[in-house]
C-alpha positions in Angstrom: -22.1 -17.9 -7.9 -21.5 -14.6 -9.9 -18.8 -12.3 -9.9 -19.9 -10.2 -7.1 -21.2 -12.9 -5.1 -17.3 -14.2 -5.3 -15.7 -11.2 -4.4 -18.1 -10.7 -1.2 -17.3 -13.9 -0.1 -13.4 -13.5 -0.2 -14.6 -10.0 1.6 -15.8 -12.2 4.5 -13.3 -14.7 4.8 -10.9 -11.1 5.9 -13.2 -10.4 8.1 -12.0 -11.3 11.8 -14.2 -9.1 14.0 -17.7 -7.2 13.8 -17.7 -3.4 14.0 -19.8 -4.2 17.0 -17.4 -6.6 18.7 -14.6 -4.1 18.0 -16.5 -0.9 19.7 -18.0 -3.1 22.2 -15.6 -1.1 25.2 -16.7 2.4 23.6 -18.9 4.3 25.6 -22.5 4.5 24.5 -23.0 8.1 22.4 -25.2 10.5 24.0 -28.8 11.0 22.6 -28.7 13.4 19.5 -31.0 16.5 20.7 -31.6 18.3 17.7 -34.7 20.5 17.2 -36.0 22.9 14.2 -34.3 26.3 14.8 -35.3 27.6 11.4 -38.6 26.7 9.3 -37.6 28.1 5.6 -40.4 28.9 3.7 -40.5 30.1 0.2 -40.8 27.2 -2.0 -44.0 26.7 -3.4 -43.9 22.9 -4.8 -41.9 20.0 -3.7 -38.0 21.0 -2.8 -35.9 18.2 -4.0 -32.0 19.2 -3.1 -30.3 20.9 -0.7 -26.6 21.8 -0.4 -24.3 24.1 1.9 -21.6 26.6 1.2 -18.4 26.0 2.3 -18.7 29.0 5.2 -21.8 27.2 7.2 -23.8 29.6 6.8 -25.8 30.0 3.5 -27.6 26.8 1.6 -29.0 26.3 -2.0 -31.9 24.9 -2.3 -33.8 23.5 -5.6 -37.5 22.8 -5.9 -40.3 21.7 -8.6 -41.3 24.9 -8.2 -39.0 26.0 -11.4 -36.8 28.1 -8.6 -33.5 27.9 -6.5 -33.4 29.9 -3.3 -29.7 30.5 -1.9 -30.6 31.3 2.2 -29.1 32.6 4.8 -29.9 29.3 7.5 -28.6 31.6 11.0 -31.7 34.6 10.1 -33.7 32.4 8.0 -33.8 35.1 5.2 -34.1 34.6 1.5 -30.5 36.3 0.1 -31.4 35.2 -3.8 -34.1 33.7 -5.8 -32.7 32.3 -9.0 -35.7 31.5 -11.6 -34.5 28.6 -13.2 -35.1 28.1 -17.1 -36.5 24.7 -16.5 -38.5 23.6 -13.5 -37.3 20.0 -13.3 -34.3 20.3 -10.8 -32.9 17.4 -9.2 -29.9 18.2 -8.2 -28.0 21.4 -6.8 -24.5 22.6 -5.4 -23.1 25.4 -4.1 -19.6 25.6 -4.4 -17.1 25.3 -1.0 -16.2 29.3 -1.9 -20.1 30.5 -1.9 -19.4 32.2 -5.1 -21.1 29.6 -7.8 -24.3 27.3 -7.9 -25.0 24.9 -9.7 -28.1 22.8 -10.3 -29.8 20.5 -13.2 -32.4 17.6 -13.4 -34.5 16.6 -16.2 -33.2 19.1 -18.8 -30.0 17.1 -19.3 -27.3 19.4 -18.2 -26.0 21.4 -15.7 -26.8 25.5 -15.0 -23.7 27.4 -13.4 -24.7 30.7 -11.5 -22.7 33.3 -10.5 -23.9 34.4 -7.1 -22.1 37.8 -6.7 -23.0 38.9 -10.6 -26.8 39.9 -11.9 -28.1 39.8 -15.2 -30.4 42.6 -16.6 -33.2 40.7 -14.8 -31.4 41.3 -10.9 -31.0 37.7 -11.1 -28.0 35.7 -10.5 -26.2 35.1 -13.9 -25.7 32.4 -15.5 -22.1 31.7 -16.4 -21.6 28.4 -17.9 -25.0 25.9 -19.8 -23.0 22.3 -19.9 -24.7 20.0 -22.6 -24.0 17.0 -24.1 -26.0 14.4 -21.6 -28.0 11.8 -22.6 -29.7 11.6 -19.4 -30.7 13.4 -16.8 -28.3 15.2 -14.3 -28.8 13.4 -11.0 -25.7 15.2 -8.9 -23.2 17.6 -9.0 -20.2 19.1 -7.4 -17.5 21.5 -7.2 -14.3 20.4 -7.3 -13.2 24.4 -6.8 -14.6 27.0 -8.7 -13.4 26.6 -12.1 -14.1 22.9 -12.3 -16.8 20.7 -11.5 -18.0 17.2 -11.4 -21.5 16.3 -12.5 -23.2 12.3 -12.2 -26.2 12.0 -14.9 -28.8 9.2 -16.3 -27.0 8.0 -19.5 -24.6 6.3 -16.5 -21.8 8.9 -17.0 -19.4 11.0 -15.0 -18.4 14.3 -16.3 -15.8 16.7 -15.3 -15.6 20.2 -16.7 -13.5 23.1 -16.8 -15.5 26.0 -16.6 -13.2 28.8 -17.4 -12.0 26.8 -20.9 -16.3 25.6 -20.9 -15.2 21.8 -22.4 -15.2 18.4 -20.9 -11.8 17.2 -19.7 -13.2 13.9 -18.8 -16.4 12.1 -19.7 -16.5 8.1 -19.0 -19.5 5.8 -18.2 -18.8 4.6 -14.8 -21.9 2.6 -13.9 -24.4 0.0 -15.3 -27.6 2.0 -14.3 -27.9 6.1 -13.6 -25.2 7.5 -11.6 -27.3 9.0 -8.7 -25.1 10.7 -6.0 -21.5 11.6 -5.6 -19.6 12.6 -3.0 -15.9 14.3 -2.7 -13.4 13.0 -0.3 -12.2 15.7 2.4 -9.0 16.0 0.2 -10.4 16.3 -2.9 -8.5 14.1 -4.7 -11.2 10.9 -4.9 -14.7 11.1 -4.9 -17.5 8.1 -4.1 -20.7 8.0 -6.8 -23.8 5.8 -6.5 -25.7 4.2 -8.8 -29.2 2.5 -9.4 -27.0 -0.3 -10.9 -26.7 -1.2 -6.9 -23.1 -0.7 -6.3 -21.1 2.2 -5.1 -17.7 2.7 -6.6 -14.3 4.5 -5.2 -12.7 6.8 -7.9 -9.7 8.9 -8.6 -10.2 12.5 -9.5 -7.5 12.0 -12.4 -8.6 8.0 -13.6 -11.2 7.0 -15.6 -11.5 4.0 -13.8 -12.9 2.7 -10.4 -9.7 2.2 -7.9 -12.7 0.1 -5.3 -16.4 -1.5 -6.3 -18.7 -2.2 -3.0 -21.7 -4.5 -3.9 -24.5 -5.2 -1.2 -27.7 -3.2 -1.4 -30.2 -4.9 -3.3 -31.7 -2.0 -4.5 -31.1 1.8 -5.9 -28.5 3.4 -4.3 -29.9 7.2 -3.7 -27.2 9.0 -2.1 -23.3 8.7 -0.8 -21.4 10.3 1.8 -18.0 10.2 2.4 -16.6 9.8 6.0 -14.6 12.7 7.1 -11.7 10.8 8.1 -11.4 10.1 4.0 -10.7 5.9 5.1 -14.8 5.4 4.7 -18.1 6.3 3.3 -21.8 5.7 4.1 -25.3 5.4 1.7 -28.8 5.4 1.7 -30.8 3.0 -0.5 -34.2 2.6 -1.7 -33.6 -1.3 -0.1 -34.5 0.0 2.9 -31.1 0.2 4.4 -28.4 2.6 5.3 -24.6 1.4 5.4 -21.2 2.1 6.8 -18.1 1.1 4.3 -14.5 0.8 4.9 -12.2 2.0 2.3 -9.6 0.2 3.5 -10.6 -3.4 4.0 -12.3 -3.1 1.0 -15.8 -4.0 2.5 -19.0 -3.3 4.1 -18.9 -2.7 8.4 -22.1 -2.2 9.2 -26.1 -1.8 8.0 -28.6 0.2 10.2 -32.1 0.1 10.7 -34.6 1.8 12.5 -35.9 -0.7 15.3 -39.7 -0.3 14.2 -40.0 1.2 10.9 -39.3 0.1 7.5 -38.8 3.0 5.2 -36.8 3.3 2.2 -33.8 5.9 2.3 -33.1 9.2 0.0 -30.4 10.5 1.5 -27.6 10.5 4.0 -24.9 12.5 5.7 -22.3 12.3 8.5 -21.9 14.2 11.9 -18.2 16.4 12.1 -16.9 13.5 13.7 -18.9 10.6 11.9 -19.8 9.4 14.8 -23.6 9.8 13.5 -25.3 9.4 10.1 -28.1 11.0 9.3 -30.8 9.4 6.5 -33.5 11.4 5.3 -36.7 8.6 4.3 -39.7 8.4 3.1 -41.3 8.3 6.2 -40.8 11.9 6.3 -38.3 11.7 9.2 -34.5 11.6 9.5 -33.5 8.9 11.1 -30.1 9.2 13.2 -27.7 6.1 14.2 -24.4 6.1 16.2 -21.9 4.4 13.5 -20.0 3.0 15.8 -22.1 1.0 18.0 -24.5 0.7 15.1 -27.7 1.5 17.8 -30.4 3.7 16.5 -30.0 7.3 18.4 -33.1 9.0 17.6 -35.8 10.5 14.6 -35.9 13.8 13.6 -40.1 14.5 13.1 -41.2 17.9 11.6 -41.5 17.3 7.7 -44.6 16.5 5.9 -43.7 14.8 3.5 -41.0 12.5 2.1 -37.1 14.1 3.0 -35.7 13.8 0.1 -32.3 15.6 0.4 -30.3 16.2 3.5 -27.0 18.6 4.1 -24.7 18.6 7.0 -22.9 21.8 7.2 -18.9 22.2 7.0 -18.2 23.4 10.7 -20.5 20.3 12.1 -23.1 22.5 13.6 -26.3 22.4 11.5 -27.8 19.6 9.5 -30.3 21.2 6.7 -33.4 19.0 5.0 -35.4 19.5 2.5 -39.4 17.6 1.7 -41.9 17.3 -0.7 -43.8 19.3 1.9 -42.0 22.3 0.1 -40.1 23.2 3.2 -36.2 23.3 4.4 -35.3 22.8 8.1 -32.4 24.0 9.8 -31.6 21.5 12.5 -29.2 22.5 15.1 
């Protein structure tokens, strides 16, 4: 028995109930009716990242097509294209102020725009190039406008300040390419996943994982902290989606879709977290209540593969993006 296979099993031997048997008296959740309301299209090649602003209203999006489009999701209107110098984005973020984006992929480091600033072009400008990775740049964040967090493919976390533009912290946190991060409500800890198969709880200020959670079996694409801050949920390529508790230190829950068997790209929580959301390669989102861990519903419209999925601050909207080259605003 390895390491990991130990620590799950003392995980288990805590366990005294299901998440199930616990939420057996809680009512049933209603049926998720969520439709289309706005078809964004603009992107001419496959759109691989999507991310709100912090005021619910205006998304980034990042696609093959070498472009990122910032839109406003209530009209539906294109408010900036930003041609990017390299067309192999994976990644993108908007920061919670709506006055930065970020995005980078293949070209090994992250691009900070200033949205409210144009260069001679008319284009957004770019304030800050961030070098120095060794591998791609799989996800990034803003921890507030002067400083952000970036996840890349030589299995490192970064954080910069980009008023000073310089590293203050630069660590390898994972055994395989960090994949997908995701900030706590507080902003003080952040979750990352890795294709090394775990997911791991950090500190803002450490250099060193405070929680590890083992148990996919495969990739693990993308992370999503709970907003109560005591849990997270992710979306692997092992065809499964899970719910994690912070505090007990273990898994609560796996969901999967009662006839289907896709693999997962992506994942995000309702305003309550009473529902996640996982974009899959079966080109739908598929929609659980967490609680009762019962399937709710499918979200059909995309083409292709969803590969990126954004739940907006305010709870409202839930945007998605597709290889189909769309967005959808789902409300």
């Amino acid at each position: 028995m390895g390491k990991d296979d130990a620590e799950t099993e003392d995980q288990k031997k805590q366990q005294d109930a299901t998440l199930e048997e616990s939420c057996s008296s809680v009512p049933d959740a209603p049926k998720v009716k969520l439709s289309t309301k706005k078809l964004l299209k603009g992107h001419i090649n496959k759109v691989n990242s999507v991310h709100y602003s912090g005021d619910s209203r205006h998304c980034v999006t990042g696609s093959l097509d070498g472009k990122l489009i910032i839109w406003d999701s209530w009209t539906g209107n294109k408010v900036q294209v930003i041609p990017l110098r390299s067309a192999w984005v994976m990644s993108v973020a908007f920061a919670p102020s709506g006055n930065f984006v970020a995005c980078g992929g293949m070209d090994n480091m992250c691009t900070v725009y200033d949205v409210n600033n144009r260069d001679a072009t008319g284009s957004a400008k770019i304030v800050r190039e961030l070098l120095g990775y060794e591998g791609f740049l799989s996800s990034c964040r803003f921890l507030e406008d002067k400083r952000i967090i970036t996840g890349s493919g030589d299995m490192k976390i970064c954080i910069w300040d980009l008023e000073a533009n310089k590293k203050t912290t630069d660590f390898c946190a994972h055994a395989g390419d960090v994949v997908s991060i995701s900030l706590a409500p507080d902003g003080n800890t952040y979750i990352t996943g890795s294709v090394d198969r775990t997911c791991k709880l950090w500190d803002v200020r450490e250099e060193k994982a405070k929680q590890t959670f083992f148990g996919h079996e495969a990739d693990v694409n993308s992370v999503c902290y709970h907003p109560s801050g005591y849990a997270f949920v992710t979306a692997s390529e092992d065809k499964t989606a899970r719910l994690w508790d912070l505090r007990s230190d273990q898994q609560l829950a796996t969901f999967k879709p009662p006839n289907s068997n896709p693999g997962y790209t992506s994942c995000g929580l309702s305003f309550s977290g009473r529902f996640i959301f996982c974009g899959s390669d079966d080109n739908s989102i598929h929609i659980w209540d967490t609680l009762k861990n019962v399937h709710n519903g499918v979200l059909t419209g995309h083409e292709n593969r969803v590969t990126s999925l954004s739940v907006s601050g305010n709870g409202m909207a839930v945007a998605t993006c597709s290889w189909d080259q769309n967005v959808r605003i789902w409300v």
